[in-house]
C-alpha positions as protocol buffer text, in pm:
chain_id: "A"
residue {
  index: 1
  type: UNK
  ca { x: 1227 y: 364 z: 533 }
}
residue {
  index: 2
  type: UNK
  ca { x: 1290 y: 9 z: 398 }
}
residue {
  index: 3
  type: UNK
  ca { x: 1132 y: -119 z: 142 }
}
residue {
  index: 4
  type: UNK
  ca { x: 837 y: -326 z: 214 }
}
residue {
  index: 5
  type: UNK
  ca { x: 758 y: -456 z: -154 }
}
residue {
  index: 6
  type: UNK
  ca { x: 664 y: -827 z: -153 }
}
residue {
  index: 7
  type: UNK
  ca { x: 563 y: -815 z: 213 }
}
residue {
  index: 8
  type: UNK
  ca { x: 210 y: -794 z: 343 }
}
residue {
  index: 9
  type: UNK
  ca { x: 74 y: -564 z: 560 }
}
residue {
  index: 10
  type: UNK
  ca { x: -180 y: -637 z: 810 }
}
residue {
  index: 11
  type: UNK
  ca { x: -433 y: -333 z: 861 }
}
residue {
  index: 12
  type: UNK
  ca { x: -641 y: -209 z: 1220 }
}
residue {
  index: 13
  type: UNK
  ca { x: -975 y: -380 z: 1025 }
}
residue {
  index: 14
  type: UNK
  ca { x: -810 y: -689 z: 984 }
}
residue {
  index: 15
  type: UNK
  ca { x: -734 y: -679 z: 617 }
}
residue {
  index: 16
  type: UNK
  ca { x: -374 y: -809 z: 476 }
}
residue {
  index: 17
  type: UNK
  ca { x: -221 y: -630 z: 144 }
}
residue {
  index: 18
  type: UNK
  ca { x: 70 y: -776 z: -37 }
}
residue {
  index: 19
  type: UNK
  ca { x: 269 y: -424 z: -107 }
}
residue {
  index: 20
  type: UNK
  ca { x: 325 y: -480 z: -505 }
}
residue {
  index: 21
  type: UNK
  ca { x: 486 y: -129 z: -501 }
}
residue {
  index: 22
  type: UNK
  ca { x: 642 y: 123 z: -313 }
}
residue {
  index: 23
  type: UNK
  ca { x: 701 y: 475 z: -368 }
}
residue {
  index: 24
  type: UNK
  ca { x: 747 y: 837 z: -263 }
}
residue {
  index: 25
  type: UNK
  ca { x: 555 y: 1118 z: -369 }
}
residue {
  index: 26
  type: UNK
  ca { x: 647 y: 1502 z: -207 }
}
residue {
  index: 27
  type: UNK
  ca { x: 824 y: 1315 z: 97 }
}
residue {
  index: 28
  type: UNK
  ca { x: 532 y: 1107 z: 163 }
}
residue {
  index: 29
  type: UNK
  ca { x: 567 y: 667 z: 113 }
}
residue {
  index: 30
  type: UNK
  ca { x: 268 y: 521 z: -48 }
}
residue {
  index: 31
  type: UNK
  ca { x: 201 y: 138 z: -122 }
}
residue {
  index: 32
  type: UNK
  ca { x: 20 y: 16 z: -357 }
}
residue {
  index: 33
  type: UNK
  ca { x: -81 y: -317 z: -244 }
}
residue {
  index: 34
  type: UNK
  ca { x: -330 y: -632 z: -351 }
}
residue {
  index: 35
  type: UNK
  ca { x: -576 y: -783 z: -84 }
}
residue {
  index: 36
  type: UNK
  ca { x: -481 y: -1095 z: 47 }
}
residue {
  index: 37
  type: UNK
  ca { x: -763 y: -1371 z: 159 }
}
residue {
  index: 38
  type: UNK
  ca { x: -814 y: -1466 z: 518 }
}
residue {
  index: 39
  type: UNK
  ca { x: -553 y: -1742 z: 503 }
}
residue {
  index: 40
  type: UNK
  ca { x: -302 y: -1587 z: 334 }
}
residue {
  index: 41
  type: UNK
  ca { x: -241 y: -1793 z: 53 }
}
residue {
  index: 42
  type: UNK
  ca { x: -453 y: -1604 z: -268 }
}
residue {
  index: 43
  type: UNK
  ca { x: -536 y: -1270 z: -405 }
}
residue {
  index: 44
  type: UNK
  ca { x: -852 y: -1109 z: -420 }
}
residue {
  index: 45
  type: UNK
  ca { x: -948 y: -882 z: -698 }
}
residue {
  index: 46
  type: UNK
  ca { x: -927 y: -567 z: -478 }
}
residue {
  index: 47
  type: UNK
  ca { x: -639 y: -326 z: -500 }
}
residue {
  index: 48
  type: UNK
  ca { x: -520 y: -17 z: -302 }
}
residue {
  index: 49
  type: UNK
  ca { x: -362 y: 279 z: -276 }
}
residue {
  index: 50
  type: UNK
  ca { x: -185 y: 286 z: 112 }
}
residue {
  index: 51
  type: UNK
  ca { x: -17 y: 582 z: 316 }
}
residue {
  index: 52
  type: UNK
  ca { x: 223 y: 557 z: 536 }
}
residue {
  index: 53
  type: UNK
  ca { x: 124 y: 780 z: 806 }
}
residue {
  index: 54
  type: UNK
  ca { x: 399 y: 911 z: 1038 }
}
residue {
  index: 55
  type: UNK
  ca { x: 385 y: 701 z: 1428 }
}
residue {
  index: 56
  type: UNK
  ca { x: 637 y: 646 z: 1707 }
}
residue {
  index: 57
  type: UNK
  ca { x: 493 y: 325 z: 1751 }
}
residue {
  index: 58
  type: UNK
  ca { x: 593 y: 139 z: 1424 }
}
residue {
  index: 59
  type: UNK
  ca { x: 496 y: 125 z: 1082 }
}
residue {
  index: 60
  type: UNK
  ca { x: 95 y: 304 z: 1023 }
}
residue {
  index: 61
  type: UNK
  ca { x: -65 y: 318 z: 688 }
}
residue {
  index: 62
  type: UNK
  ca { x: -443 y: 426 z: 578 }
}
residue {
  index: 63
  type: UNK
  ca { x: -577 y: 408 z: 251 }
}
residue {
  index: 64
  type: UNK
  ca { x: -520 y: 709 z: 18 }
}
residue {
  index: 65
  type: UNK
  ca { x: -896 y: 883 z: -56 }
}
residue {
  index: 66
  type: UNK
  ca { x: -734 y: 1208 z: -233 }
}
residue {
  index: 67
  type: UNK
  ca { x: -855 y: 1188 z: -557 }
}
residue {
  index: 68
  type: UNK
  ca { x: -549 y: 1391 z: -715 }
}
residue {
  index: 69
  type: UNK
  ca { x: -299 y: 1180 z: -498 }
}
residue {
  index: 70
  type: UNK
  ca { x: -454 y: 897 z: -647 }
}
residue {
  index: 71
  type: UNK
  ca { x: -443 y: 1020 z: -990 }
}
residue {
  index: 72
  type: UNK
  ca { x: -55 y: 1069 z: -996 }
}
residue {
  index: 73
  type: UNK
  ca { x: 17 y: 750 z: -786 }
}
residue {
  index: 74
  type: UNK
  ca { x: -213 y: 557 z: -1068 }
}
residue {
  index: 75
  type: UNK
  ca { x: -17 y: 737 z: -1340 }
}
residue {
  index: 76
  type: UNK
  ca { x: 348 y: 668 z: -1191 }
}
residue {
  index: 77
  type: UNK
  ca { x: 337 y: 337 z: -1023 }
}
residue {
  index: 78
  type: UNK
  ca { x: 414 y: 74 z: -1330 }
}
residue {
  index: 79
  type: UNK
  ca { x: 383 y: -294 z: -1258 }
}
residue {
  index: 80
  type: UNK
  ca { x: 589 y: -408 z: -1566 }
}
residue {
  index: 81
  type: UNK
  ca { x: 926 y: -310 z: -1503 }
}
Protein backbone atom coordinates (compact mmCIF):
# COMPACT_ATOMS: atom_id res chain seq x y z
CA UNK A 1 0.00 0.00 0.00
CA UNK A 2 1.55 3.46 -0.66
CA UNK A 3 1.49 5.93 1.48
CA UNK A 4 -1.23 8.39 1.11
CA UNK A 5 -0.08 11.03 3.86
CA UNK A 6 -0.51 14.61 2.60
CA UNK A 7 -3.11 13.56 0.04
CA UNK A 8 -6.84 13.94 0.39
CA UNK A 9 -9.29 11.53 0.12
CA UNK A 10 -12.59 12.07 -1.28
CA UNK A 11 -15.38 9.90 0.57
CA UNK A 12 -19.01 8.17 -1.06
CA UNK A 13 -20.87 11.32 1.06
CA UNK A 14 -18.89 13.76 -0.56
CA UNK A 15 -16.53 14.70 2.20
CA UNK A 16 -12.58 15.30 1.45
CA UNK A 17 -9.90 14.39 4.35
CA UNK A 18 -6.34 15.47 4.11
CA UNK A 19 -4.64 11.99 5.45
CA UNK A 20 -2.25 13.69 8.26
CA UNK A 21 -1.22 10.06 9.14
CA UNK A 22 -0.99 6.73 8.10
CA UNK A 23 -0.59 3.59 9.85
CA UNK A 24 -1.06 -0.15 10.38
CA UNK A 25 -2.56 -1.75 13.18
CA UNK A 26 -2.91 -6.01 13.16
CA UNK A 27 -2.56 -5.87 9.20
CA UNK A 28 -5.21 -3.39 8.87
CA UNK A 29 -4.19 0.62 7.24
CA UNK A 30 -5.93 3.32 9.05
CA UNK A 31 -5.77 7.20 8.26
CA UNK A 32 -6.15 9.61 10.34
CA UNK A 33 -7.21 12.50 8.36
CA UNK A 34 -8.56 16.40 8.82
CA UNK A 35 -11.80 17.56 6.90
CA UNK A 36 -11.23 19.63 4.12
CA UNK A 37 -13.94 22.53 3.08
CA UNK A 38 -15.94 22.31 -0.08
CA UNK A 39 -13.28 24.08 -2.14
CA UNK A 40 -10.46 22.54 -1.02
CA UNK A 41 -8.40 25.17 0.16
CA UNK A 42 -8.99 25.18 4.40
CA UNK A 43 -9.45 22.89 7.28
CA UNK A 44 -12.33 22.41 9.29
CA UNK A 45 -12.13 21.59 12.91
CA UNK A 46 -13.31 17.97 12.39
CA UNK A 47 -10.92 15.05 12.52
CA UNK A 48 -11.12 11.28 11.79
CA UNK A 49 -10.17 8.08 12.25
CA UNK A 50 -10.41 6.19 8.45
CA UNK A 51 -10.19 2.36 7.42
CA UNK A 52 -9.06 1.16 4.60
CA UNK A 53 -11.42 -1.48 3.73
CA UNK A 54 -10.21 -4.23 1.35
CA UNK A 55 -11.91 -3.63 -2.70
CA UNK A 56 -10.92 -4.82 -6.17
CA UNK A 57 -12.05 -1.68 -7.37
CA UNK A 58 -9.46 0.81 -5.88
CA UNK A 59 -8.72 2.38 -2.77
CA UNK A 60 -12.17 2.13 0.00
CA UNK A 61 -12.04 3.60 3.40
CA UNK A 62 -14.98 4.09 6.20
CA UNK A 63 -14.63 5.75 9.30
CA UNK A 64 -13.38 3.69 12.30
CA UNK A 65 -16.53 3.46 15.08
CA UNK A 66 -14.63 0.68 17.32
CA UNK A 67 -14.18 2.31 20.35
CA UNK A 68 -10.98 0.15 21.36
CA UNK A 69 -9.55 0.58 17.72
CA UNK A 70 -9.93 4.07 18.31
CA UNK A 71 -8.38 4.10 21.61
CA UNK A 72 -4.98 2.57 20.41
CA UNK A 73 -4.98 4.51 17.04
CA UNK A 74 -5.50 7.85 19.38
CA UNK A 75 -2.70 6.60 21.65
CA UNK A 76 -0.11 5.67 18.76
CA UNK A 77 -0.63 8.09 16.00
CA UNK A 78 1.75 11.27 17.08
CA UNK A 79 1.54 14.41 15.01
CA UNK A 80 4.90 15.89 16.28
CA UNK A 81 7.47 13.83 14.90
Amino acid sequence: MENLTNQILKLENGKQYFVLRQAVYKGVTYFFGAEVDETGDDFTNNFIFLEKVPDEEGLVVKEVKDQAILEVLAKNIKLDE
